[in-house]
C-alpha positions in Angstrom: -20.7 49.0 -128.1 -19.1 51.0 -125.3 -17.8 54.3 -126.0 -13.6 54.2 -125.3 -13.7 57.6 -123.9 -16.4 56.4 -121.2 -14.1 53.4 -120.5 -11.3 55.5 -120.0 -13.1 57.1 -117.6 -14.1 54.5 -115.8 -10.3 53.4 -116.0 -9.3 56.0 -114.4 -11.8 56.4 -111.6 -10.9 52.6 -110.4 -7.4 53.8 -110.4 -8.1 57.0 -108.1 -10.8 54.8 -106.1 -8.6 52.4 -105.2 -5.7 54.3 -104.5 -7.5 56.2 -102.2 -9.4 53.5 -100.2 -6.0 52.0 -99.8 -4.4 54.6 -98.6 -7.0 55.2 -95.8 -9.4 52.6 -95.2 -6.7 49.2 -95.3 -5.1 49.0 -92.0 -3.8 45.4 -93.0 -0.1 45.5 -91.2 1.2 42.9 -94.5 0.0 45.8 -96.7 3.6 47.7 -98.0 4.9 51.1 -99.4 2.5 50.1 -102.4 1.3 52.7 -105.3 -1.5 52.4 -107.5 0.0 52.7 -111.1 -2.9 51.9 -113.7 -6.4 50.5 -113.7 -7.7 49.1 -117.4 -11.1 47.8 -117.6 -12.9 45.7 -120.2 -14.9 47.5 -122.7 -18.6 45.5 -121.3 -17.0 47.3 -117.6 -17.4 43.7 -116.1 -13.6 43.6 -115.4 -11.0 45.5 -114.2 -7.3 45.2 -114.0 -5.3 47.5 -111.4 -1.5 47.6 -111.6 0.3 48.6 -108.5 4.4 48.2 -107.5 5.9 47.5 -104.4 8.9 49.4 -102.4 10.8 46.7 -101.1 12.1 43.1 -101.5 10.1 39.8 -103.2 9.1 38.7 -99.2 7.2 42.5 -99.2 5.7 42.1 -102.8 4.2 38.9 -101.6 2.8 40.0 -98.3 1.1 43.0 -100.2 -0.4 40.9 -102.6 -1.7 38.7 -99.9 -3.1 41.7 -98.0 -5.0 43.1 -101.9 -6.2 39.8 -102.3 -8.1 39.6 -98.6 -9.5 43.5 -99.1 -10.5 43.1 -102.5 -14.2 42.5 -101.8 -14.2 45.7 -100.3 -12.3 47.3 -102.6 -15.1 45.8 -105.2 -17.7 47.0 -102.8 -16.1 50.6 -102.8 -15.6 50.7 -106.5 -19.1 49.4 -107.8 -21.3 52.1 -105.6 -18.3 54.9 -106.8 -19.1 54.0 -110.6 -22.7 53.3 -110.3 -22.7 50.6 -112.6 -25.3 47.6 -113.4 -22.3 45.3 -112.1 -19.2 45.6 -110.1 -15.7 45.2 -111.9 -14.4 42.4 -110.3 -10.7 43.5 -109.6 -7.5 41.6 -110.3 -4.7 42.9 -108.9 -1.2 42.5 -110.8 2.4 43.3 -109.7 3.8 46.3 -112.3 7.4 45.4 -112.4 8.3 48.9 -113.6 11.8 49.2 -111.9 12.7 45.7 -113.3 12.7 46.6 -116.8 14.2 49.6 -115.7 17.0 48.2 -114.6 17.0 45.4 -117.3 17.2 48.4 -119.7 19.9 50.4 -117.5 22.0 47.6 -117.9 21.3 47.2 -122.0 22.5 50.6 -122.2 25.6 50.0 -120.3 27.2 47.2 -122.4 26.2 48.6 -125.8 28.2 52.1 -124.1 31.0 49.8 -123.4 31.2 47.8 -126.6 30.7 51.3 -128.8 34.1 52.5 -126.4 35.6 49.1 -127.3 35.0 49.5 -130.9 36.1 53.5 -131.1 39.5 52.3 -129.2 40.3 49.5 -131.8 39.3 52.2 -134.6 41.8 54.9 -133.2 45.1 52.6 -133.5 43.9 51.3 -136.9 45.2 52.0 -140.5 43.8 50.7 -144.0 45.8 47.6 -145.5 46.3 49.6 -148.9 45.2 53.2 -150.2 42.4 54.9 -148.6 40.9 55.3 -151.8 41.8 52.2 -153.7 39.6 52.9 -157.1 41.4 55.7 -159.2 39.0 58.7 -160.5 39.4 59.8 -163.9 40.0 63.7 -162.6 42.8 62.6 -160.4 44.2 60.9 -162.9 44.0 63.9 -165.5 45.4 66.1 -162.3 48.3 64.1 -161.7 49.4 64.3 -165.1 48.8 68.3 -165.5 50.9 69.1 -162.7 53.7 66.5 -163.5 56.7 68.8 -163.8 58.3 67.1 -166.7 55.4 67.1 -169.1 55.1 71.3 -168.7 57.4 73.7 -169.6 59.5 75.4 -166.3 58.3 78.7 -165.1 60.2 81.9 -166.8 61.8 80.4 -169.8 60.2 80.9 -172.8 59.0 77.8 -175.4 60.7 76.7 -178.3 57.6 77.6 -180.6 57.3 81.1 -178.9 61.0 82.3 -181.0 
């Protein structure tokens, strides 16, 4: 069993390794504004996944991929003597479509603000179709009938009984 922390590790060194070795040793021309976002690797170290996005349109994503895919026994090369492993991770290289979902989400927000402003302007202009309360409480009941006026005695004259 391989210790997660030690994978983690090695996770992240495959990340640095080949961010670097892309960044200075790949002179491919098809090779774009590319960045290194992630590396996983298996827990036996045998594999390794590196995530990378692409500035630029689909015609660049694919011309990167292209030029990853032609360096990657390098790359496999560079990473295996870095590591010192038994084996070399074999690299597979997959497109992170991080500003996709971004924007996906970006635009999820926006309708749910515009239905929630769509909702609050049809709840301004509206009324209730009876009482705002319709149930009657026992204590407003027993209030309404202590301060009817014709049920009490007016203010300054004395009672009947008082005599």
């Amino acid at each position: 069993m391989t210790d997660p922390a030690r994978v983690r590790r090695h996770a992240e060194r495959v990340r640095e390794l080949v961010a670097s070795v892309v960044r200075t040793q790949i002179k491919d021309p098809r090779l774009g504004m590319i960045t290194i976002t992630d590396a996983r690797i298996t827990a036996d170290l045998r594999d390794a996944t590196v995530f990378y996005t692409v500035l630029g349109d689909a015609a660049e994503e694919a011309a990167t991929a292209a030029a990853l895919e032609s360096a990657k026994g390098m790359l496999r090369s560079t990473v295996g003597k870095a590591l010192a492993l038994r084996h070399s991770p074999t690299l597979t290289f997959v497109l992170d479509n991080v500003q996709d979902h971004v924007k996906h989400i970006d635009e999820l927000l926006a309708a749910a603000r515009e239905s929630d402003a769509e909702v609050e302007r049809q709840a301004a202009g509206a009324h209730y179709a009876g009482d705002p309360q319709p149930y009657r409480l026992e204590d407003e009941q027993e209030e309404a009938e202590e301060s009817d006026p014709d049920t009490q005695p007016a203010a300054g004259t004395p009672d009947e009984e008082s005599r």
